[in-house]
Every structure is written in structure tokens, then in C-alpha cells.
N, CA, C and O atoms as a GROMACS GRO file, in nm:
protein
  516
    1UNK      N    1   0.084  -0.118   0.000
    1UNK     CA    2   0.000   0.000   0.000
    1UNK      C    3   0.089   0.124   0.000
    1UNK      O    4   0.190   0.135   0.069
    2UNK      N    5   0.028   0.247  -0.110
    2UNK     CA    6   0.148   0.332  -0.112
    2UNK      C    7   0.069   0.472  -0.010
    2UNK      O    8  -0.045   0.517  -0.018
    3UNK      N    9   0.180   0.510   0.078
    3UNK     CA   10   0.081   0.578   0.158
    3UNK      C   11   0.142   0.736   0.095
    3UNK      O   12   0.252   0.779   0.062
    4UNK      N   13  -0.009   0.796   0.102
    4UNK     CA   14   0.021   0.966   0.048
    4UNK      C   15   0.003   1.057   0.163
    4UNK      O   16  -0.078   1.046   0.254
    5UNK      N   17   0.119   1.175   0.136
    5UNK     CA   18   0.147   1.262   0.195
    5UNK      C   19   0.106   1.396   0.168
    5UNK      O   20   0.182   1.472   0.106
    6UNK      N   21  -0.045   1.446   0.221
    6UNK     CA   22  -0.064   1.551   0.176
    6UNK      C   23  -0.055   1.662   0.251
    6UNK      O   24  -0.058   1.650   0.373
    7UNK      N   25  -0.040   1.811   0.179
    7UNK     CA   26   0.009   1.895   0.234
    7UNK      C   27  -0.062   1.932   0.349
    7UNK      O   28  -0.168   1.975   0.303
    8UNK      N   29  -0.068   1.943   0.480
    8UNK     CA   30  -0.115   2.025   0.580
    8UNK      C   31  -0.217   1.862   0.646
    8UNK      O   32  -0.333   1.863   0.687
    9UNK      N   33  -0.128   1.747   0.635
    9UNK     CA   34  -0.183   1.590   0.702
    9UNK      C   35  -0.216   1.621   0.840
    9UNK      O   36  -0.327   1.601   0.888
   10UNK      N   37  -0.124   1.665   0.897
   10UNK     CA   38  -0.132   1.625   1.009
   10UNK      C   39  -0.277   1.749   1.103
   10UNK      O   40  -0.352   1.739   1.200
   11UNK      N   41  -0.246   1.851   0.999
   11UNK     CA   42  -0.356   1.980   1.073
   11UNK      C   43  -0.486   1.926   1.030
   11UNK      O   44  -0.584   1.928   1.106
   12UNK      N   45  -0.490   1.872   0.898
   12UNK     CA   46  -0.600   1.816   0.899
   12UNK      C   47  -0.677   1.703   0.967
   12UNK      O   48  -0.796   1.697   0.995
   13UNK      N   49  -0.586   1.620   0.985
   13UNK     CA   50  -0.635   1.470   1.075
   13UNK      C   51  -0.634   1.561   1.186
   13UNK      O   52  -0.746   1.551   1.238
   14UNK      N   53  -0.563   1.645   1.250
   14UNK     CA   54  -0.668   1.708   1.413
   14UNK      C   55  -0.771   1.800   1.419
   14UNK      O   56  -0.843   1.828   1.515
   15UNK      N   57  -0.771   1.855   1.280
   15UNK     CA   58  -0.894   1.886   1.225
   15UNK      C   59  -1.040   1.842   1.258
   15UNK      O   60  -1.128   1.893   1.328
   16UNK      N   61  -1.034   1.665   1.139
   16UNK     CA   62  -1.190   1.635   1.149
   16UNK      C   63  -1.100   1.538   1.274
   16UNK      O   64  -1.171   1.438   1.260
   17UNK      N   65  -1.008   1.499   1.374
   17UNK     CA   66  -1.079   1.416   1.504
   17UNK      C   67  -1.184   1.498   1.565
   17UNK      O   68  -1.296   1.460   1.599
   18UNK      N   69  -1.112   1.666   1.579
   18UNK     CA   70  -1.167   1.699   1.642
   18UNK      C   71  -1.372   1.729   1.608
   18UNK      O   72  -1.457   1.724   1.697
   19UNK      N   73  -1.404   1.760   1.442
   19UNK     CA   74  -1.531   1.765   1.406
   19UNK      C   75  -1.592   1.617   1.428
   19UNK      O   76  -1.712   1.601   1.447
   20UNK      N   77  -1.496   1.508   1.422
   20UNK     CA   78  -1.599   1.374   1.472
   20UNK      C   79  -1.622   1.357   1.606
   20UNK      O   80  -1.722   1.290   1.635
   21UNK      N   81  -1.543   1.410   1.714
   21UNK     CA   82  -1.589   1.443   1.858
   21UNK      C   83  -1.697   1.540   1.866
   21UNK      O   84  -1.797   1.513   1.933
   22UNK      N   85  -1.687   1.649   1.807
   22UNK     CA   86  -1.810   1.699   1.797
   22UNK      C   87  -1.923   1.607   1.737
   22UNK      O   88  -1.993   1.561   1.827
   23UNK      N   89  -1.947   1.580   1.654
   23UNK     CA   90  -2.064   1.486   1.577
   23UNK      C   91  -2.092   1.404   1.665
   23UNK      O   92  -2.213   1.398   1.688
   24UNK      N   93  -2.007   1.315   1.741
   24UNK     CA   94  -2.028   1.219   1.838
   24UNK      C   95  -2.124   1.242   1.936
   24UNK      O   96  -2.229   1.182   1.963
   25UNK      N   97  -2.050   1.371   2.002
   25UNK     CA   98  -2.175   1.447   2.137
   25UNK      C   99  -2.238   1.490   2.080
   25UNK      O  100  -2.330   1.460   2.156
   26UNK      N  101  -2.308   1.562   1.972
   26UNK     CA  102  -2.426   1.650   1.964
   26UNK      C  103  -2.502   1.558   1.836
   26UNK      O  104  -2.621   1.575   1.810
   27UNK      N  105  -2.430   1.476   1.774
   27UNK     CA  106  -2.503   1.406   1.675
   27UNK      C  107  -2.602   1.499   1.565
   27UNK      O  108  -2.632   1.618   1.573
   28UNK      N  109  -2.638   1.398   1.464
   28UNK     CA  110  -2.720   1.504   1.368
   28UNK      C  111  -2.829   1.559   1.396
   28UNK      O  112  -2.881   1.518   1.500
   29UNK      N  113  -2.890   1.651   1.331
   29UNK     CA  114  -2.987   1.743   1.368
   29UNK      C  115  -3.001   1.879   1.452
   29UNK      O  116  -3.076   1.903   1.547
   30UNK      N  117  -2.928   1.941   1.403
   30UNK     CA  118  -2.897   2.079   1.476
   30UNK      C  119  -2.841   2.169   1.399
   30UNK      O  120  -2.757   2.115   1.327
   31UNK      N  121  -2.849   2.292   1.379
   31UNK     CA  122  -2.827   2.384   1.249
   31UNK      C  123  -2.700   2.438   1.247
   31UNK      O  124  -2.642   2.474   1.350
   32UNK      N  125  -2.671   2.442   1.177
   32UNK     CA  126  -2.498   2.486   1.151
   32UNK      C  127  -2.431   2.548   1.209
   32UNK      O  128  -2.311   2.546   1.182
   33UNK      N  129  -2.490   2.646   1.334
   33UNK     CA  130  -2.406   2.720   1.392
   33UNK      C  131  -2.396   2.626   1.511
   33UNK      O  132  -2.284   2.625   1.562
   34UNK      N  133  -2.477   2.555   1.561
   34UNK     CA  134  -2.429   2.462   1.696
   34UNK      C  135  -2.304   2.436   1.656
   34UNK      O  136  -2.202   2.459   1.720
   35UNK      N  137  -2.315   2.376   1.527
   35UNK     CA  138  -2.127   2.289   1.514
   35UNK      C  139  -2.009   2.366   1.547
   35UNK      O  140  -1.903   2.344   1.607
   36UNK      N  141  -2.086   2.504   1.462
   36UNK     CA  142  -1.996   2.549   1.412
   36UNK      C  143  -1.915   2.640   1.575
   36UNK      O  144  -1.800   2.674   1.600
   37UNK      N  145  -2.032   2.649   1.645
   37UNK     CA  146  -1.968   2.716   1.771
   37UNK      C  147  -1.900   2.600   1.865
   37UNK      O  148  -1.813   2.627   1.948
   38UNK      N  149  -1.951   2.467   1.842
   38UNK     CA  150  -1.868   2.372   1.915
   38UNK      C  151  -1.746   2.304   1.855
   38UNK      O  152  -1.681   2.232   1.931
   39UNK      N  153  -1.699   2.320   1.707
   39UNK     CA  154  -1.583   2.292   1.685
   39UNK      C  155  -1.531   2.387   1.691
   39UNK      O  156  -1.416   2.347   1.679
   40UNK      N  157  -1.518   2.574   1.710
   40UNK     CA  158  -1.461   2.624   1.743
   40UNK      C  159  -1.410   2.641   1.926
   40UNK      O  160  -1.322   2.719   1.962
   41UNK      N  161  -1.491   2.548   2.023
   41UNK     CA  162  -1.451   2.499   2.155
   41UNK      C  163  -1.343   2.440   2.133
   41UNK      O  164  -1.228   2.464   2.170
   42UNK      N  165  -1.406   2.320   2.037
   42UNK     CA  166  -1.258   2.209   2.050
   42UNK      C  167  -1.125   2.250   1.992
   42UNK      O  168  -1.019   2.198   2.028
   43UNK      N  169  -1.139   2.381   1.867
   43UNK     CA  170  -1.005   2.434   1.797
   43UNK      C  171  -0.959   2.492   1.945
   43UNK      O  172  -0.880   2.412   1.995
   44UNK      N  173  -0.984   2.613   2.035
   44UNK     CA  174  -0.955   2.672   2.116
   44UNK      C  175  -0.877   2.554   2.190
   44UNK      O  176  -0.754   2.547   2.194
   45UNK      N  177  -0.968   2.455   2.252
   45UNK     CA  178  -0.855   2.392   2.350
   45UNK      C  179  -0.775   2.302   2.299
   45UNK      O  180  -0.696   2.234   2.364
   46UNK      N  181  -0.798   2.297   2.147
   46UNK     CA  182  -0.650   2.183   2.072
   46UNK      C  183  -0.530   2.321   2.073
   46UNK      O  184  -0.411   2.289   2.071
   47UNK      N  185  -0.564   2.464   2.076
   47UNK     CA  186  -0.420   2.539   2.103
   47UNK      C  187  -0.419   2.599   1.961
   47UNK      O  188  -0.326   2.672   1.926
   48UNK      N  189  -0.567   2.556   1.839
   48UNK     CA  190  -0.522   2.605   1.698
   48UNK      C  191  -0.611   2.800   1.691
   48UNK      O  192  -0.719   2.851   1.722
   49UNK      N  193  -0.485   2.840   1.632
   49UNK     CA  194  -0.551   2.959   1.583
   49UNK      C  195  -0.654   2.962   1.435
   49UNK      O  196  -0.634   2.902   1.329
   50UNK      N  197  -0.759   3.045   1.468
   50UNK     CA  198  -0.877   3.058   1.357
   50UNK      C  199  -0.898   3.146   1.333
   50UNK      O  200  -0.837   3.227   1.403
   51UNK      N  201  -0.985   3.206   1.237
   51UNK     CA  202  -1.068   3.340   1.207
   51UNK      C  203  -1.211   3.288   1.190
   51UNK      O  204  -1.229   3.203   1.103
   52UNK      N  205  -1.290   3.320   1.246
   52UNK     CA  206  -1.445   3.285   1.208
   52UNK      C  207  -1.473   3.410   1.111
   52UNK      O  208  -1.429   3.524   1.122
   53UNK      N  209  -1.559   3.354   1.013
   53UNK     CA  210  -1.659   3.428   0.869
   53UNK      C  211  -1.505   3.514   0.882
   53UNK      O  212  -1.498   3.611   0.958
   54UNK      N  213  -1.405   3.478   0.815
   54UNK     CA  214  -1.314   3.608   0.742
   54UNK      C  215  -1.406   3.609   0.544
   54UNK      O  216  -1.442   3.529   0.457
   55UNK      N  217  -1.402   3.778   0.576
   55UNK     CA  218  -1.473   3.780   0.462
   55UNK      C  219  -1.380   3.858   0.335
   55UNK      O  220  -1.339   3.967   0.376
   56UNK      N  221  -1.343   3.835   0.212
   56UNK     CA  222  -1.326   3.869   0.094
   56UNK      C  223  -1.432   3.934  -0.005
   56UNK      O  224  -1.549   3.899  -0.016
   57UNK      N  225  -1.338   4.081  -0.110
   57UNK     CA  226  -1.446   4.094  -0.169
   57UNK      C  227  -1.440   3.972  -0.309
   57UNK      O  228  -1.363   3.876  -0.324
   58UNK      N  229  -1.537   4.015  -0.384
   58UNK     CA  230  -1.548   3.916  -0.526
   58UNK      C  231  -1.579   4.051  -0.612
   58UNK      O  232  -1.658   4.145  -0.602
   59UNK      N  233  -1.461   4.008  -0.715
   59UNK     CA  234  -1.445   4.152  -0.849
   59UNK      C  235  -1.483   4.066  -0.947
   59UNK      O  236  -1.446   3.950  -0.967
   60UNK      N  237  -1.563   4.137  -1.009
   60UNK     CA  238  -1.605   4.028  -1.203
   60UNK      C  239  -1.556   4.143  -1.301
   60UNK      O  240  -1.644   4.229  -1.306
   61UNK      N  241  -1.465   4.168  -1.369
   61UNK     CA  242  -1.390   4.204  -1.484
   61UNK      C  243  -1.346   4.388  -1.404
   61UNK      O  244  -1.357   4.505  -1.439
   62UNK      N  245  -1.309   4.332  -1.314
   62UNK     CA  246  -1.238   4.443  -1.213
   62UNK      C  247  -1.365   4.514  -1.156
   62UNK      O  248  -1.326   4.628  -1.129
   63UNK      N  249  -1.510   4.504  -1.121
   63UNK     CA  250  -1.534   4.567  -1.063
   63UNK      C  251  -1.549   4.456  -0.959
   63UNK      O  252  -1.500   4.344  -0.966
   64UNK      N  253  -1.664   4.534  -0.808
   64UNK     CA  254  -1.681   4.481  -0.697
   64UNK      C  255  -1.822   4.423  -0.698
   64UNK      O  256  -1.910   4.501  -0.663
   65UNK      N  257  -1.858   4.301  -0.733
   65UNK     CA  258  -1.939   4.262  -0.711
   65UNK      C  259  -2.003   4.225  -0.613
   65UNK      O  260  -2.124   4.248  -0.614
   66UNK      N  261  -1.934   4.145  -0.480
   66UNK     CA  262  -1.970   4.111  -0.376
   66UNK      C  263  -1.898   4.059  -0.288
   66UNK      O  264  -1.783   4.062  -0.331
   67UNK      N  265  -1.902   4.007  -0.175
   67UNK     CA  266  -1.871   3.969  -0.056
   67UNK      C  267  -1.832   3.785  -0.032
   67UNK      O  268  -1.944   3.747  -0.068
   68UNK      N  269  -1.786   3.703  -0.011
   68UNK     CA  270  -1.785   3.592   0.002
   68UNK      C  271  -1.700   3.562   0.159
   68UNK      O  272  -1.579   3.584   0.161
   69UNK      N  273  -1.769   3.513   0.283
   69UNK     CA  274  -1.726   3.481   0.389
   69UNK      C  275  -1.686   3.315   0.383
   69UNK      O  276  -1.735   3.243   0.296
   70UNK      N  277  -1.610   3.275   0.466
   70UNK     CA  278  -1.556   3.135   0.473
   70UNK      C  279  -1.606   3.140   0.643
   70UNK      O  280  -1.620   3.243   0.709
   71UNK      N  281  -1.630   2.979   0.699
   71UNK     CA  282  -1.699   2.965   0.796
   71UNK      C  283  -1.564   2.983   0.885
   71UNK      O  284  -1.540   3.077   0.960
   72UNK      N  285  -1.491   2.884   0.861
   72UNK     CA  286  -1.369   2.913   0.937
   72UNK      C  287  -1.225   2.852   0.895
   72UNK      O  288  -1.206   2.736   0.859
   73UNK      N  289  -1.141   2.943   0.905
   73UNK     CA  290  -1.026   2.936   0.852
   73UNK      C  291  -0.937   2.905   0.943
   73UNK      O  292  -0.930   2.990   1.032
   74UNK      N  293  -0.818   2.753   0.962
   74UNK     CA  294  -0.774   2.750   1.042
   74UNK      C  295  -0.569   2.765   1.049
   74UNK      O  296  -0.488   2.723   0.967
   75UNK      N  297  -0.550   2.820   1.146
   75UNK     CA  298  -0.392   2.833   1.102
   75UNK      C  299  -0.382   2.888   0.968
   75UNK      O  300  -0.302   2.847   0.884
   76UNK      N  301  -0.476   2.996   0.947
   76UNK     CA  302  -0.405   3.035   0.798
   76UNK      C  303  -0.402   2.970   0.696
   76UNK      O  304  -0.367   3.017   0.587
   77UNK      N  305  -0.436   2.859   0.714
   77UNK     CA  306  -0.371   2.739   0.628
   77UNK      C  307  -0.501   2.677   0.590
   77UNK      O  308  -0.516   2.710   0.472
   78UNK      N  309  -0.613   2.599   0.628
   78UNK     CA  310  -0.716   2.531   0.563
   78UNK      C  311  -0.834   2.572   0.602
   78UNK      O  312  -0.866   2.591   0.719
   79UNK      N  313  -0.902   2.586   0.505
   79UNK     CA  314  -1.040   2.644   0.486
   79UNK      C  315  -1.117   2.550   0.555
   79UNK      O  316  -1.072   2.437   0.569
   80UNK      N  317  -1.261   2.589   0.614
   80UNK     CA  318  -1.326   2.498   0.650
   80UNK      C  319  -1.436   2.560   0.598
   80UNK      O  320  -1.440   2.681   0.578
   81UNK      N  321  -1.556   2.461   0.567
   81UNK     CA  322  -1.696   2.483   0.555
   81UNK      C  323  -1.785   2.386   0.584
   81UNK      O  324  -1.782   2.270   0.545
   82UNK      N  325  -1.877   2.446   0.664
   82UNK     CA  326  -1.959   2.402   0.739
   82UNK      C  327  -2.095   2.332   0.664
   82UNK      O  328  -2.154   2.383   0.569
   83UNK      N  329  -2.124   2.230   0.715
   83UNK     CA  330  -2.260   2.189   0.673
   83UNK      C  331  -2.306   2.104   0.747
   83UNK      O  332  -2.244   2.014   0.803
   84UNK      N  333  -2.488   2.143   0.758
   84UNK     CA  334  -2.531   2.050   0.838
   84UNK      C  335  -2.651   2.015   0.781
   84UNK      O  336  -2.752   2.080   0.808
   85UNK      N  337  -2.656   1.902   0.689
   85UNK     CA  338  -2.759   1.868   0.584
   85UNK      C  339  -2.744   1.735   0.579
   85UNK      O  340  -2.642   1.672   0.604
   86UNK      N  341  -2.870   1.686   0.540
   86UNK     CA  342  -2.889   1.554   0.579
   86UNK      C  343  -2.787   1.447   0.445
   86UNK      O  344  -2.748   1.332   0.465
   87UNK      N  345  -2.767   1.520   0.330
   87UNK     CA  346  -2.691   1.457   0.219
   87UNK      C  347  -2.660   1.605   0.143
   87UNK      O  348  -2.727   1.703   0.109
   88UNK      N  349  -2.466   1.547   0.132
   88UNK     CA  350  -2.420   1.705   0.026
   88UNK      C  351  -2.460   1.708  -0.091
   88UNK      O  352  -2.472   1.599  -0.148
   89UNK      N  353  -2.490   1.816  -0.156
   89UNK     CA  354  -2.505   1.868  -0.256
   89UNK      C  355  -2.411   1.880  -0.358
   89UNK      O  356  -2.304   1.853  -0.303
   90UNK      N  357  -2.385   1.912  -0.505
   90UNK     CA  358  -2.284   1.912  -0.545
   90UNK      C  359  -2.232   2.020  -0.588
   90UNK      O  360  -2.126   2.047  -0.644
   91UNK      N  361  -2.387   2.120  -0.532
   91UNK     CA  362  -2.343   2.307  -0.530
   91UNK      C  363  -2.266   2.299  -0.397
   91UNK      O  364  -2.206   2.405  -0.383
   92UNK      N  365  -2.244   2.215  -0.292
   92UNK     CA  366  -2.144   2.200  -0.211
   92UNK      C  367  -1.994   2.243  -0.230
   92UNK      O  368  -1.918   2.336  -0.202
   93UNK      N  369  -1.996   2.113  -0.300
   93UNK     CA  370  -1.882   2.080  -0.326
   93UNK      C  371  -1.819   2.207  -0.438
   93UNK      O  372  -1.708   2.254  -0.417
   94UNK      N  373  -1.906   2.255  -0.558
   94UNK     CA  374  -1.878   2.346  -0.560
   94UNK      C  375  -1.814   2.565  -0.479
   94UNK      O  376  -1.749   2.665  -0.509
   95UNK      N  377  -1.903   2.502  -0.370
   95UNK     CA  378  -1.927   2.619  -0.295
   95UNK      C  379  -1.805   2.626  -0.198
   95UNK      O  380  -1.795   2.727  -0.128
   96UNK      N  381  -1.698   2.511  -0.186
   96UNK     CA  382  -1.567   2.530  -0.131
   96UNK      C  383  -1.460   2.532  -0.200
   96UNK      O  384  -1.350   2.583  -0.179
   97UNK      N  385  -1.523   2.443  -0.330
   97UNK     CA  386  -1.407   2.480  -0.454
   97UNK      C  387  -1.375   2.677  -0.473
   97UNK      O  388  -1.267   2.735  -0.474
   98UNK      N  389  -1.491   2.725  -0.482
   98UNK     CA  390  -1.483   2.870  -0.525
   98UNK      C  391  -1.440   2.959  -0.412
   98UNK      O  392  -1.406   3.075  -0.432
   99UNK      N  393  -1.445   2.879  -0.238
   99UNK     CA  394  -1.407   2.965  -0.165
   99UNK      C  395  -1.244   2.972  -0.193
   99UNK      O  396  -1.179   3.076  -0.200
  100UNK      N  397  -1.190   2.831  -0.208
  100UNK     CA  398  -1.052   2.800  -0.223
  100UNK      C  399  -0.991   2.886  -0.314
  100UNK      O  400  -0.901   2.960  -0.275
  101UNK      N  401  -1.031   2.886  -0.438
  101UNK     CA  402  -1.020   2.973  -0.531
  101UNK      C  403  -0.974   3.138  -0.481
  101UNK      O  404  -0.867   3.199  -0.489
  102UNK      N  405  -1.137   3.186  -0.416
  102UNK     CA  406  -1.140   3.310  -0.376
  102UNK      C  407  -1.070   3.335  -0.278
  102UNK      O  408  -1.051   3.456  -0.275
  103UNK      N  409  -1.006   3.267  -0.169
  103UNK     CA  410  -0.941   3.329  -0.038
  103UNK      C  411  -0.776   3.337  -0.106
  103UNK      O  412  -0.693   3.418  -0.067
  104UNK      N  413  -0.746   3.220  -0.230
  104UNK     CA  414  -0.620   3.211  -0.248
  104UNK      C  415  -0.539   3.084  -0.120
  104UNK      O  416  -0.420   3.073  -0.091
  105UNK      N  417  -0.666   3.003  -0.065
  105UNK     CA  418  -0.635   2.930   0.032
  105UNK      C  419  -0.623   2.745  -0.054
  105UNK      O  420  -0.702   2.675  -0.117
  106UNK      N  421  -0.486   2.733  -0.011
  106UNK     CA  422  -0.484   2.557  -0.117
  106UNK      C  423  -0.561   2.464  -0.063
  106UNK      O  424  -0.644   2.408  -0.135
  107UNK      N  425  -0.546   2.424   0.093
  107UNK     CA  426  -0.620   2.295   0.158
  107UNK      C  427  -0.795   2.358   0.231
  107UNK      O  428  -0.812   2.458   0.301
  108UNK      N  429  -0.888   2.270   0.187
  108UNK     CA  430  -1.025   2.332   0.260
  108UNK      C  431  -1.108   2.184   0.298
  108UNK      O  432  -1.112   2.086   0.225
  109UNK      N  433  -1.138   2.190   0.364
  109UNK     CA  434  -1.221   2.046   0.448
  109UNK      C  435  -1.410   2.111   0.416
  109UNK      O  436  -1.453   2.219   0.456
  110UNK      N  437  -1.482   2.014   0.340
  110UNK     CA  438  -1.621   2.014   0.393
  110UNK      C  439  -1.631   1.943   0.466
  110UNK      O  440  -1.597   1.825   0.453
  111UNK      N  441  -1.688   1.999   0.579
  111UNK     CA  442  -1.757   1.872   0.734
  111UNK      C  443  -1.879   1.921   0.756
  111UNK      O  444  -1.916   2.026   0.809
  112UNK      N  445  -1.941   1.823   0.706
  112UNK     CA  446  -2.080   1.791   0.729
  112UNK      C  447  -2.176   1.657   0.840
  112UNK      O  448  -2.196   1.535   0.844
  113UNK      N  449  -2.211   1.793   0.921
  113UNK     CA  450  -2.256   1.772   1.061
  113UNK      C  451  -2.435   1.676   1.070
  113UNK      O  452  -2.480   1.604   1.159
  114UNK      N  453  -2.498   1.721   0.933
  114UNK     CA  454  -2.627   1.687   0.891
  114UNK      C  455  -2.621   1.491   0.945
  114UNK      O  456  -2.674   1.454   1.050
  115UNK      N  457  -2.555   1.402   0.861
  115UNK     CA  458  -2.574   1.313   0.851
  115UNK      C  459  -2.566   1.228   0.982
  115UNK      O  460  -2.546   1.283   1.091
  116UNK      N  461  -2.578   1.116   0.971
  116UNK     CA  462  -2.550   1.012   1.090
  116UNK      C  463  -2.439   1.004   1.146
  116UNK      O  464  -2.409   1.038   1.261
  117UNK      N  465  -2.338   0.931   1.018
  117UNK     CA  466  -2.201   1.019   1.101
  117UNK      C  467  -2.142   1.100   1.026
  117UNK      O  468  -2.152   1.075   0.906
  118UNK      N  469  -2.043   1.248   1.074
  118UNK     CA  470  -2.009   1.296   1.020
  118UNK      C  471  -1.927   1.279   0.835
  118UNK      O  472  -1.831   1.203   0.819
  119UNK      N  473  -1.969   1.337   0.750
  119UNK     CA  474  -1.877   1.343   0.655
  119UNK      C  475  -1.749   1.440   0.628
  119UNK      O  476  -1.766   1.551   0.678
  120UNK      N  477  -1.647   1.426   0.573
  120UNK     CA  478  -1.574   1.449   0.546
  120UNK      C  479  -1.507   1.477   0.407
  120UNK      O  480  -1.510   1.379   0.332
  121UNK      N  481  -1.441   1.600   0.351
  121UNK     CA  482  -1.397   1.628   0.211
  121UNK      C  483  -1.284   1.676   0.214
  121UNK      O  484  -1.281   1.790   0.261
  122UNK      N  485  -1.144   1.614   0.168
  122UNK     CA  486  -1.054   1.723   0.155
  122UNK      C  487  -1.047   1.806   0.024
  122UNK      O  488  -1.088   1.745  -0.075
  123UNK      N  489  -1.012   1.906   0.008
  123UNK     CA  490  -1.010   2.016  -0.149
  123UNK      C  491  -0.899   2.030  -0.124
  123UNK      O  492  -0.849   2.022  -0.012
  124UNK      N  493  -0.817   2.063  -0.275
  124UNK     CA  494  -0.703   2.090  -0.282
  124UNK      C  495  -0.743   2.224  -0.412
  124UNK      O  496  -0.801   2.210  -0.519
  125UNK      N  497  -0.698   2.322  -0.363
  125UNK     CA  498  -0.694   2.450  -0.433
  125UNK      C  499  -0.550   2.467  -0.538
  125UNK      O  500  -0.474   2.564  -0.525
  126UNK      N  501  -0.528   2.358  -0.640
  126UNK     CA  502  -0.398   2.361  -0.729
  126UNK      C  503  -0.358   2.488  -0.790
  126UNK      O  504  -0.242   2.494  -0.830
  127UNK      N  505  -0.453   2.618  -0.806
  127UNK     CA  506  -0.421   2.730  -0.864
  127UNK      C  507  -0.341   2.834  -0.762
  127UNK      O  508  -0.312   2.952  -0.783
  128UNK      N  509  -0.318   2.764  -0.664
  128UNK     CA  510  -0.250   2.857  -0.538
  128UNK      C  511  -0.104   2.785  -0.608
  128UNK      O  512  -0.083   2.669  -0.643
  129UNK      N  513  -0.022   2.897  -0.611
  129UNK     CA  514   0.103   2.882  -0.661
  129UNK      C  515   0.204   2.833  -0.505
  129UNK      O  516   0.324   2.811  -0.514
   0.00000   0.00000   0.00000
């Protein structure tokens, strides 16, 4: 078995332990900000620095079109987005591709809190040089 080494492994595996400890105690059915305020408990006492909703603008052929927030950004380094739906979507999966894109951020996790047990997505943002 060939084992892969991806960039930002190890922040990520303490990442979702820590979103499947959450999922564990509060289980599905509860709206996105429960998670989202209880995996920011567990970032605090794992010692990781975050930004909750850091927001960017969005320019379409240089002007300012709009606003795009990310749920939470951790160490600078991997995007997170939140979901708590009973099955992802594939405007999902889109909808962290374009944050990745837009923050200029390479690694982003969907964790989705909706289901039975938590799911999990890693993104890799390849246009980040």
C-alpha cells in the first residue's frame, strides 16, 4: 500500500478528530451554527488559531461585485466549511471549490454535521502557486 502525503496531514487529521468528537456528542440534527460554535470549543482547546466568517471581496472584470465569507479558517492554512444537511449537494462541493479559489487558500475540508455520522472532504486549491 502506497501511503500519500498531503500537504497540511497532520492539521488536517486534528482537524476532522476533532469535528468527529463533535458529531459524536451533539449528533445530527442541529443547524450549523451549533457545530460550528462547538468545533470552534474544541479548535480553542486543541491550542489552533482561527478566524471565524473572514470575509473577501469578489471583483467580475475588475469591478466589486460582492462579498464571500468562509466559515472558518484554520492556522491560515485550511479552509473549512460548514454543513449540516442531511446529504451534500454538489453546489457544495462546488461552494468550497470557489471559496478556495477566492481566499487564495490551497487545503479546505467540507464537514458535514447533517448526517449520521459525520462526513468528510478534503479540497485541494492547485491554482494557489
Amino acid at each position: 500500500m502506497v501511503e500519500v502525503n498531503y500537504k497540511y496531514t497532520e492539521l488536517t487529521g486534528v482537524i476532522i478528530g476533532l469535528a468527529i468528537k463533535v458529531h459524536r456528542k451533539l449528533g445530527p440534527g442541529f443547524p450549523e451554527i451549533i457545530y460550528k460554535r462547538a468545533l470552534i470549543v474544541e479548535l480553542k482547546k486543541a491550542g489552533l488559531s482561527y478566524v471565524v466568517e473572514k470575509e473577501t471581496d469578489i471583483f467580475y472584470e475588475e469591478e466589486w461585485v460582492g462579498a464571500r465569507r468562509v466559515d472558518i479558517l484554520v492556522e491560515e492554512k485550511v479552509l473549512l466549511e460548514l454543513k449540516a444537511l442531511s446529504e451534500l449537494r454538489p453546489i457544495d462541493l462546488c461552494q468550497i471549490q470557489n471559496c478556495l479559489e477566492v481566499f487564495r487558500i490551497e487545503v479546505g475540508l467540507l464537514l458535514n454535521f447533517g448526517a449520521i455520522s459525520l462526513q468528510f472532504k478534503r479540497f485541494v486549491n492547485s491554482k494557489v502557486p
